[in-house]
Structures are given as structure tokens and as C-alpha cells.
C-alpha positions as a Python dict, from the first residue, in 0.01 Angstrom:
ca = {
    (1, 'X'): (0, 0, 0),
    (2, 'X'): (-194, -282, 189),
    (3, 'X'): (83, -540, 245),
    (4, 'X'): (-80, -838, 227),
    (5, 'X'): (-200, -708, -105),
    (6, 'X'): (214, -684, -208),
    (7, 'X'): (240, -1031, -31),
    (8, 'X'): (-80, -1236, -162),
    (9, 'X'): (-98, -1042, -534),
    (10, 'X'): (184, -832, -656),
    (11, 'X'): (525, -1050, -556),
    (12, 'X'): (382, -1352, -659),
    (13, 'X'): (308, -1173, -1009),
    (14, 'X'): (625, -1046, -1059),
    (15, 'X'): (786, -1392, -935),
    (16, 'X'): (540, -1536, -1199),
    (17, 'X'): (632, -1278, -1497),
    (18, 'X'): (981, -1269, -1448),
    (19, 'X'): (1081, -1659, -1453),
    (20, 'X'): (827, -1683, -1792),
    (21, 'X'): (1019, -1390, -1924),
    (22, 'X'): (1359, -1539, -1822),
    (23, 'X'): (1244, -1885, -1972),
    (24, 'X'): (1092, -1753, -2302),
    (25, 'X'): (1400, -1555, -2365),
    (26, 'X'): (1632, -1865, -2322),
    (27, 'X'): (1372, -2051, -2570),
    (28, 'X'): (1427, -1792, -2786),
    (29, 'X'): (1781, -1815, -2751),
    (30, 'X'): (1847, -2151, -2746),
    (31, 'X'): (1623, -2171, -3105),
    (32, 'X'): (1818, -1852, -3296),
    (33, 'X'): (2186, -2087, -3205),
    (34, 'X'): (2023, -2392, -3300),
    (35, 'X'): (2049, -2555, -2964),
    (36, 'X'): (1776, -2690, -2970),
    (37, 'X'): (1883, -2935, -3230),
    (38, 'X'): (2118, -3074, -3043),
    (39, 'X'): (1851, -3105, -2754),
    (40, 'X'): (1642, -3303, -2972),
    (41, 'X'): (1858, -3552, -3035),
    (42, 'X'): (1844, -3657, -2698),
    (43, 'X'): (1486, -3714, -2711),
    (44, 'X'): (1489, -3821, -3090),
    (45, 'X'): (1414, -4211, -3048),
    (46, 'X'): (1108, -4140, -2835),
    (47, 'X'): (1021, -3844, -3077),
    (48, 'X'): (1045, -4039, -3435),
    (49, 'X'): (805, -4348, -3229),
    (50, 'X'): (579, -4076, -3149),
    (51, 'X'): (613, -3936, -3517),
    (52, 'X'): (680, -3572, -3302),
    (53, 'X'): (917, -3347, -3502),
    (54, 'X'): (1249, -3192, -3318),
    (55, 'X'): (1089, -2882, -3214),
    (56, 'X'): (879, -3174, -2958),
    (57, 'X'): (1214, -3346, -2913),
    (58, 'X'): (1386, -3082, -2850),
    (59, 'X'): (1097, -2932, -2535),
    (60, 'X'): (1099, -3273, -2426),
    (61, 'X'): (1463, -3253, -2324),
    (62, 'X'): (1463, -2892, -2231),
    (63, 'X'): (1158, -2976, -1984),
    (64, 'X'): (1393, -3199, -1758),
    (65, 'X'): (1527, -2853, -1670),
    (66, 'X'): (1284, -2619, -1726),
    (67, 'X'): (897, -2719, -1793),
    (68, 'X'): (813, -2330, -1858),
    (69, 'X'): (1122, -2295, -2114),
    (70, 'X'): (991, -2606, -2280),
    (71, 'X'): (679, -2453, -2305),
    (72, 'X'): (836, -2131, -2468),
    (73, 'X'): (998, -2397, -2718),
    (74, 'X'): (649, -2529, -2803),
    (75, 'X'): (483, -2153, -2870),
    (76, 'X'): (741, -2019, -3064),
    (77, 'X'): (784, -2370, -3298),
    (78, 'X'): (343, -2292, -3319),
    (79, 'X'): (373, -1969, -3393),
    (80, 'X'): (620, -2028, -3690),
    (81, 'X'): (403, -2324, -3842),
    (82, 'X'): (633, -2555, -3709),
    (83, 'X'): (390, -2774, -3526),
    (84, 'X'): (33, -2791, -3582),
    (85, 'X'): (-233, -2775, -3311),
    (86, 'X'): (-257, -3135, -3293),
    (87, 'X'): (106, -3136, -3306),
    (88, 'X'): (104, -2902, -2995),
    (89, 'X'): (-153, -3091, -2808),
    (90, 'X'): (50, -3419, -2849),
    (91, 'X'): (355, -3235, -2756),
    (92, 'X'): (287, -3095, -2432),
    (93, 'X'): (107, -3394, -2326),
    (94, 'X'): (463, -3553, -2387),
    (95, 'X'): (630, -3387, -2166),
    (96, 'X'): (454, -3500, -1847),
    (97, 'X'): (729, -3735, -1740),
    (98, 'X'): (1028, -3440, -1771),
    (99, 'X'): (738, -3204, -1613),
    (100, 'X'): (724, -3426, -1317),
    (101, 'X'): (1059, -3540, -1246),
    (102, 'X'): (1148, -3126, -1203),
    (103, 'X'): (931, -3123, -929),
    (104, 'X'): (1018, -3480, -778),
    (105, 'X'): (1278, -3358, -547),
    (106, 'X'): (1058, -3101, -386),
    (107, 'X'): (708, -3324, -333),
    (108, 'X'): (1001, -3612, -171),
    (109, 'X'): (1126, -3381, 78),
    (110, 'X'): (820, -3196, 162),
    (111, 'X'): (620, -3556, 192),
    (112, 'X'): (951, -3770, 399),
    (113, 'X'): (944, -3571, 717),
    (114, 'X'): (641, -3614, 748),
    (115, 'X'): (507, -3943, 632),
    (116, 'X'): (844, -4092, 611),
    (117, 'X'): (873, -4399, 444),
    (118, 'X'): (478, -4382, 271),
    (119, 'X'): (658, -4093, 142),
    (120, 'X'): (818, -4297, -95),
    (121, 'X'): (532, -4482, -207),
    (122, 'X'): (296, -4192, -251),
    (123, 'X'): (622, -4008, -450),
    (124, 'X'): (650, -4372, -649),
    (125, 'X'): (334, -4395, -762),
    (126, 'X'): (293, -4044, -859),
    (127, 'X'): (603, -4100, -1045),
    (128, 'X'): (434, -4371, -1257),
    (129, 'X'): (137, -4143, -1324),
    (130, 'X'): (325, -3914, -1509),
    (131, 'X'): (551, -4221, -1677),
    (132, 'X'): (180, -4374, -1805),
    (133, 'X'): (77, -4022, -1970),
    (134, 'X'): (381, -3980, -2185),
    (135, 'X'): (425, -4337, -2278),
    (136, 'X'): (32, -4319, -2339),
    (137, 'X'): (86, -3976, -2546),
    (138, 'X'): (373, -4200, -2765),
    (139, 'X'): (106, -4447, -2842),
    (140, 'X'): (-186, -4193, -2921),
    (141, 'X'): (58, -3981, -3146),
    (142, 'X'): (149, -4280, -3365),
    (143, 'X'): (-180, -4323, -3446),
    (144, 'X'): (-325, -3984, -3481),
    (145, 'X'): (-8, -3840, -3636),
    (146, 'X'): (131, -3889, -3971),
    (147, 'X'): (559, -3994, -3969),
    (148, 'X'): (686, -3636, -4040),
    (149, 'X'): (900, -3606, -4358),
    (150, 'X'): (1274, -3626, -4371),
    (151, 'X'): (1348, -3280, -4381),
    (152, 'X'): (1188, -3222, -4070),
    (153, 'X'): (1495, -3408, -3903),
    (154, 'X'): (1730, -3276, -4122),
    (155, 'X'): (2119, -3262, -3993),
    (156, 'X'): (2241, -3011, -3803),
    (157, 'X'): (2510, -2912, -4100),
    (158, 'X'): (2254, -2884, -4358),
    (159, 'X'): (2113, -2584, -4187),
    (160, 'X'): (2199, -2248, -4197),
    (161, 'X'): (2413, -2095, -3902),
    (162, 'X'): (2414, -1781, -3727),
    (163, 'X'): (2645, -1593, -3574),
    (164, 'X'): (2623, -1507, -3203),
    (165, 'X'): (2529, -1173, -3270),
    (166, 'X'): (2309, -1275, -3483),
    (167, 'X'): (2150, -1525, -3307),
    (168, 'X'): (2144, -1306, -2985),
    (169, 'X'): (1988, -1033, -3251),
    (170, 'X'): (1721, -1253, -3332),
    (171, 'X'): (1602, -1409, -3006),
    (172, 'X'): (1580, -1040, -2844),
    (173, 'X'): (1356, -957, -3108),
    (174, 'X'): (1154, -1229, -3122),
    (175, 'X'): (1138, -1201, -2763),
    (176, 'X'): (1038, -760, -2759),
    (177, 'X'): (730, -944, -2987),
    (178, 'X'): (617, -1144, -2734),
    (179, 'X'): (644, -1022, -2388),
    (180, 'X'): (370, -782, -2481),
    (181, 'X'): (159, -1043, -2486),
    (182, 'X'): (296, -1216, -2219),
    (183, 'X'): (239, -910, -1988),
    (184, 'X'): (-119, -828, -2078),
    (185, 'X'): (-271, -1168, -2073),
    (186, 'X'): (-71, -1302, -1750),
    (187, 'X'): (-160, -1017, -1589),
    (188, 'X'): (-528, -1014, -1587),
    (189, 'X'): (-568, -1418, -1613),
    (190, 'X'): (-332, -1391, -1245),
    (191, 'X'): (-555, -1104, -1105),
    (192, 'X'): (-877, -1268, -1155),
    (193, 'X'): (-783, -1587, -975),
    (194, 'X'): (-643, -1377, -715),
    (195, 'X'): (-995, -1222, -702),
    (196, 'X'): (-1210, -1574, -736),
    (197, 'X'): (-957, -1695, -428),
    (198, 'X'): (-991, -1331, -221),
    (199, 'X'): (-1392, -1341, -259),
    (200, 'X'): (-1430, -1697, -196),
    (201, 'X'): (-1521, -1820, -516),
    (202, 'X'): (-1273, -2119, -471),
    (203, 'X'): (-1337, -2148, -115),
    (204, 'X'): (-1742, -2184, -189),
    (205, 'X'): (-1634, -2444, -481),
    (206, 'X'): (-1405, -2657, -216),
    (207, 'X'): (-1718, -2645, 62),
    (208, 'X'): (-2012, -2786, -264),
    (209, 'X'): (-1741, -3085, -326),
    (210, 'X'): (-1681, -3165, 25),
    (211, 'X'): (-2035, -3156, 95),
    (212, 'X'): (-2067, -3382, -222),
    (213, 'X'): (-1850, -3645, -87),
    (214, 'X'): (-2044, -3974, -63),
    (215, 'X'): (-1863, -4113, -326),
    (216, 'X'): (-1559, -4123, -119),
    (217, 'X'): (-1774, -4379, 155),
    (218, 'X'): (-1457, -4649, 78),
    (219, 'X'): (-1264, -4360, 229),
    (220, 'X'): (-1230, -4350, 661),
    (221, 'X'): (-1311, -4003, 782),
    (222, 'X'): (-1022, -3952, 901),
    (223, 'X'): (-897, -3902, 539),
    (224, 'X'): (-1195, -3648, 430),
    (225, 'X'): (-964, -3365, 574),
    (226, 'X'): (-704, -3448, 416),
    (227, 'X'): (-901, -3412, 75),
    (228, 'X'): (-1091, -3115, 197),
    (229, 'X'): (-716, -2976, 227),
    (230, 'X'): (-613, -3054, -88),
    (231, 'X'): (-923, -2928, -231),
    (232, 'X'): (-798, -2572, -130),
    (233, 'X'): (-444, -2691, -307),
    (234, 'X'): (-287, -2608, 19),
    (235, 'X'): (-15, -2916, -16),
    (236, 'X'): (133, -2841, 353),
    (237, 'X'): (-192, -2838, 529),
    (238, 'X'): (-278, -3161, 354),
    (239, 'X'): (55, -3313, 430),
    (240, 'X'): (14, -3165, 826),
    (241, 'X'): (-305, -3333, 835),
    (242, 'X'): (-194, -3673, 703),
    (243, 'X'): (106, -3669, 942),
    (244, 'X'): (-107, -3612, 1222),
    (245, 'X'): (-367, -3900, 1166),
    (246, 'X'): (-111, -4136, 1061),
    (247, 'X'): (148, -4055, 1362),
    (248, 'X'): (-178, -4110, 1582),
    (249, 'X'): (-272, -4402, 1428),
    (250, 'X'): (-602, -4293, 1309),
    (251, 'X'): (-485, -4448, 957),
    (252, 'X'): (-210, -4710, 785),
    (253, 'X'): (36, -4640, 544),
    (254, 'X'): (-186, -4731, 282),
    (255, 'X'): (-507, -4556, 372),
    (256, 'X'): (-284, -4221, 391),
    (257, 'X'): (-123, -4292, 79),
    (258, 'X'): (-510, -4362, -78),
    (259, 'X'): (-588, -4039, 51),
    (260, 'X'): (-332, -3836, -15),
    (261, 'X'): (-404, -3979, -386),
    (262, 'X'): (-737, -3901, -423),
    (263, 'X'): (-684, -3546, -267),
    (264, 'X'): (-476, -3491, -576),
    (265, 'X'): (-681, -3624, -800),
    (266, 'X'): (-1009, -3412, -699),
    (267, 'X'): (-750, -3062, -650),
    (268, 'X'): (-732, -3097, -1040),
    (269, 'X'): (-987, -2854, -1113),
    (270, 'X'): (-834, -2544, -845),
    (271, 'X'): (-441, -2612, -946),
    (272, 'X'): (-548, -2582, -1339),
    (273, 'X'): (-738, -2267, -1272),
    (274, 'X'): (-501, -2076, -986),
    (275, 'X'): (-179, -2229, -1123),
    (276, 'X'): (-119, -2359, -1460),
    (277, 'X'): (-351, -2138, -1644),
    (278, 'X'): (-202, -1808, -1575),
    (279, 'X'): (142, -1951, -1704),
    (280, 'X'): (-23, -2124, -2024),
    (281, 'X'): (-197, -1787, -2128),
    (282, 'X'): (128, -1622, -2130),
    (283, 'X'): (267, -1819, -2370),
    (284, 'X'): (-48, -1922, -2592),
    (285, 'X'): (-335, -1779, -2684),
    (286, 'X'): (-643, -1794, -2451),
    (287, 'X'): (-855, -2040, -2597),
    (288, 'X'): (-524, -2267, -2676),
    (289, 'X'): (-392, -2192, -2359),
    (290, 'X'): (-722, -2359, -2216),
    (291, 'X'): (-754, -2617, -2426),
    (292, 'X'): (-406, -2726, -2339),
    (293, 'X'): (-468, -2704, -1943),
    (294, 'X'): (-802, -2867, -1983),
    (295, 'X'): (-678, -3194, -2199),
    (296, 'X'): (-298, -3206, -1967),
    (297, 'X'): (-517, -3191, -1673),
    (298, 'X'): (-775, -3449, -1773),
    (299, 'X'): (-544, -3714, -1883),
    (300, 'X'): (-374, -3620, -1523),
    (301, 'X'): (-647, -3683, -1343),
    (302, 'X'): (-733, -3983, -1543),
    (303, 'X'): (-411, -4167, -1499),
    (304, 'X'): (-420, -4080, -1117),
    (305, 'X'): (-743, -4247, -1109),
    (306, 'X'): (-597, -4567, -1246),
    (307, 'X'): (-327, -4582, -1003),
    (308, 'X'): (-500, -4505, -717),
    (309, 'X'): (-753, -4802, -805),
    (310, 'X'): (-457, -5011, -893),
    (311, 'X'): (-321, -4943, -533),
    (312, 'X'): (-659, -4944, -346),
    (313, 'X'): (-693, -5283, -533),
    (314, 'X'): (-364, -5390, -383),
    (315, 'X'): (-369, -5262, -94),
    (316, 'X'): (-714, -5382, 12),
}
């Protein structure tokens, strides 16, 4: 077998399948003991603002460890009728802050020994991206959602228990259900980006935007490859790049930072499709599973956009 066909296609996949399958069976899990009750409480103040039941609650805490877990939380509370669409919408959008702090860590110490201390600022501002899309999500769900009834925060000892067994019983069942679909939707979604990226679909798609980039005139052109890197969501490269011209002196702190910003805000399309999709559709149906991507990613974009102008604004 070719081996950068194992390297580039199947390892990834089966890196890909077997953390959703690990997470969706601790969902399930955690759900059949009732766990996730107690997780909800943690997140039950913010919740009851947003008029989000527990089943939101309850992801929202589970996402500071484990944003696909959370994400088995939210299918398996919208498969059962538990949350509505809208409900679902609301709550994934919710989780943005939890969603980004997981990954915190790793964007800090991939960004510091390179940057070093615009590290911080780029990480910081980032940071309050995410912050301004769940505190906007609490607003918009008051609104647009009706306070759910009492019995949808029922105590914990006004619920029936399970045994272990029981529990255990139920969550590997629940779980046989799903990995079927799981496998054969993951599987396909994956290969065809794999294909779009192999055939150059994404690389002609990066070359039409850079070639489209008047709009970033504001921008020095030093920081155009820096973009153009990102474009490809190749996060090194871009961070290689923006080490080199700022070492060099080709830009400040802040025009690195700027860039480095926009780069992530124009890589919104290419990480939705070769990244977030494939794990969405394993958990949701297609069209949901696109719907959720499309509106997460939007409002992503949208509060990046903000803070980069805020920041541009300052820094100019």
C-alpha cells in the first residue's frame, strides 16, 4: 500500500474515528449515570440566563474537557427530543468559549517560540473572540428562546436511577446504534476532502483568493504570505513565515499580530470544510451537521472581524 496514502488518508481517519467513538461512548455514558446532571450544574447560571436546558449546561461543562464529547452530549439530547433544532443551534454556538480554551494551550506554545511576546496578544485577543460569541449566544438565546419549564431542571433525586450495569447496559447500546452512522458518514465526508485537497481543489480555491486580495491594500506585503499560508490552514507555515518577517524586521508586533488575524479569519472557509465538517457529520445528520458548521463558523469569522478592526483601530 502507497504509504503516503496510510500517512495523508488512512491514520488520520482512524485517529479521527476512534477519538469520536471514544467521546460518543463517554457521552453516552456519562448520560445513562446521570452525570451529566451534575455537569450542568456547573454551567446552570449561564444556562437558565440563556433559557438553555441541562442537556446545554451540561455540554457546556463537558466541552472544557472534551469539545467532541460535548458534541456527543448535544446529538444524543436531539435525538431524544430533548433539545430542539433551535435549541441545538443555540447550544453549540455556546460552547465556543469551553471550545477554545481546550485548544489555548496548544495555539500559546506553538505561537511563543516564535513570535514571543505578540504571542500573547494574538492568543489574547483570540481568546476574547471566542468570550464575545458565547456571551453573544446568551443574549440571542434569551430572546429567541422561551424560559424552559421547571421540570426541565428538575433535581437530581427526583429522577430515576440506574444501576451501573444498567447504565453501562444502556450507553453500549445506545452507542452499537450510532457508530453505524458514525462510520458511514465520517468516512466518505473525510475521503472526499482528502480528494478536493489531493486534486487541488483547495489549493486552486487558496490561489482565486490570493489573487483576489486588494481588499487587504491596508495590509504590507510582507503579511500577504502569511495569509496565503493560512489560506492553505497550514498554521506552522503561517507561524514560520510571521517569525521570519518579524525577526527581520520586515513588520511590528502589531502588523504581525493584524496579519496573523486576518489569516484566520479568511482560513474560515478551508478549516470548516477539511476539519470540522467531517467530525459534525458523524455525530449529526448531514444537512444539520452543515448547518451547524456553517452558522459556528460565520459568527467565528464575524467576531474575528470585530476584533481585528478593534485592534487595527488601536493599533494604528
Amino acid at each position: 500500500m502507497d504509504a503516503s496514502l496510510v500517512s495523508n488518508l488512512i491514520w488520520p481517519l482512524l485517529r479521527l474515528l476512534m477519538g469520536m467513538a471514544l467521546a460518543l461512548l463517554a457521552a453516552n455514558v456519562l448520560e445513562a449515570l446521570q452525570w451529566t446532571r451534575y455537569l450542568a450544574r456547573l454551567a446552570a447560571p449561564l444556562a437558565r440566563f440563556a433559557h438553555l436546558r441541562d442537556a446545554a449546561g451540561a455540554a457546556f461543562a463537558l466541552a472544557f474537557l472534551s469539545p467532541v464529547a460535548a458534541n456527543g452530549v448535544l446529538s444524543q439530547a436531539h435525538d431524544e427530543g430533548t433539545l430542539s433544532r433551535k435549541e441545538l443551534l443555540f447550544a453549540n454556538l455556546f460552547n465556543s468559549l469551553p471550545n477554545f480554551l481546550v485548544h489555548l494551550p496548544t495555539l500559546f506554545l506553538l505561537t511563543w517560540p516564535v513570535l514571543g511576546p505578540p504571542a500573547a496578544c494574538y492568543a489574547g485577543l483570540c481568546l476574547l473572540a471566542a468570550a464575545a460569541r458565547t456571551l453573544l449566544t446568551m443574549l440571542a438565546a434569551r430572546v429567541f428562546l422561551p424560559p424552559p419549564s421547571r421540570t426541565d431542571h428538575a433535581p437530581l433525586r427526583d429522577r430515576p436511577s440506574k444501576s451501573l450495569r444498567e447504565a453501562l447496559h444502556t450507553a453500549w447500546d445506545r452507542f452499537r446504534r450510532r457508530v453505524p452512522r458514525l462510520v458511514c458518514v465520517t468516512i466518505p465526508v473525510y475521503i472526499l476532502m482528502y480528494l478536493l485537497q489531493k486534486y487541488g481543489w483547495f489549493g486552486a480555491a487558496q490561489n482565486w483568493l490570493a489573487g483576489h486580495a486588494d481588499w487587504l491594500s491596508f495590509l504590507k506585503p510582507q503579511a500577504l504570505g502569511i495569509i496565503v499560508l493560512h489560506l492553505a490552514a497550514e498554521m506552522g507555515a503561517a507561524l514560520a513565515a510571521a517569525g521570519s518577517v518579524f525577526n527581520t524586521g520586515g513588520l511590528t508586533a502589531s502588523e504581525v499580530v493584524l496579519a496573523l488575524l486576518v489569516g484566520n479569519i479568511v482560513s474560515t472557509p478551508m478549516r470548516a470544510l477539511r476539519h470540522q465538517l467531517p467530525s459534525y457529520a458523524g455525530f449529526f445528520k448531514p444537512v444539520l451537521a452543515l448547518e451547524l458548521v456553517l452558522v459556528n463558523q460565520a459568527l467565528r469569522a464575524a467576531s474575528m472581524v470585530c476584533v481585528a478592526w478593534l485592534y487595527w483601530r488601536h493599533a494604528g
